[in-house]
N, C-alpha and C positions, 0 to 999 in steps of 0.2 A: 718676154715670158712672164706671165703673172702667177703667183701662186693662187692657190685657193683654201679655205678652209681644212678640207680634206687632205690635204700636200701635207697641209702644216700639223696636223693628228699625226700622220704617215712619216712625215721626217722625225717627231718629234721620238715617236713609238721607237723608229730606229734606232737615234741617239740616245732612247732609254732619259729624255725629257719628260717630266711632269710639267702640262701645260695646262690649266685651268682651262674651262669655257668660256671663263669670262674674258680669260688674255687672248682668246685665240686670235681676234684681231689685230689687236696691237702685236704679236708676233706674226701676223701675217702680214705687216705693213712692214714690221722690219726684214722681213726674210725677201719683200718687195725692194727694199730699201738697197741691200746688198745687190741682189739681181741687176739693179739697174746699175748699181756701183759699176759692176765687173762688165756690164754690158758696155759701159764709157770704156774700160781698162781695153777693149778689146777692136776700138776704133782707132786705138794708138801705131802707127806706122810702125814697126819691128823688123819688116824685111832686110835691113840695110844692119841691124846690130847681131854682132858677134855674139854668140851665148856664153854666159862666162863658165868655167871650170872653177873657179876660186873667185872669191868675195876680194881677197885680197889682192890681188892683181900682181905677187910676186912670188919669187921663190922663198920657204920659210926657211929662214936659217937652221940649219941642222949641226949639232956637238958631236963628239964622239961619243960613244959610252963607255965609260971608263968604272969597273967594277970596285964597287971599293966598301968598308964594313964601318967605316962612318966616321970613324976611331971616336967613339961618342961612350962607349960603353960603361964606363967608371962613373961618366956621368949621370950619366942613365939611370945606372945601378943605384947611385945615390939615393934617385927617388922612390925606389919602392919599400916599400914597408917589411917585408921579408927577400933576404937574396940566399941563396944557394948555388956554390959552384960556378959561380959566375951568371947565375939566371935569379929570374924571377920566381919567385917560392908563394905558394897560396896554398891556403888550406884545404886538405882532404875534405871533400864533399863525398867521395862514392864510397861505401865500407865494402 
């Protein structure tokens, strides 16, 4: 399948591409270029492979989830510039 000049206005329009007049060629040789790419991908024998579900070929390990508050908080608090009550304190912006 070859594109044409007009394909490439047409796709470009789609994708919301600004394609100059003067590139139209040059993107019509590459949008050629691809085409034939996927044209080889598509003489590749696949009837005999499995499709995969996972990239990773295994089960992922899974943890428990175990609820917990960090016990981080004194640290924490250290760093802010104002604390209050145990929180974080920032100034009144709304009157």
């Amino acid at each position: 399948m070859a594109i044409d000049n007009d394909t490439v206005k047409r796709v470009a329009a789609l994708a919301h591409l600004k394609v100059e007049d003067s590139k139209l060629n040059d993107t019509k040789e590459e949008f050629n270029k691809i085409l034939s790419w996927v044209e080889q991908l598509n003489e590749v024998e696949t009837s005999d492979v499995e499709p995969l579900f996972c990239v990773n070929g295994g089960e992922v390990p899974m943890r428990d989830d175990e609820v917990t508050d960090g016990n981080y908080k004194e640290a924490v608090l250290k760093n802010a510039p104002m604390q209050e009550f145990g929180y974080f304190a920032v100034p009144k912006v709304v009157e």
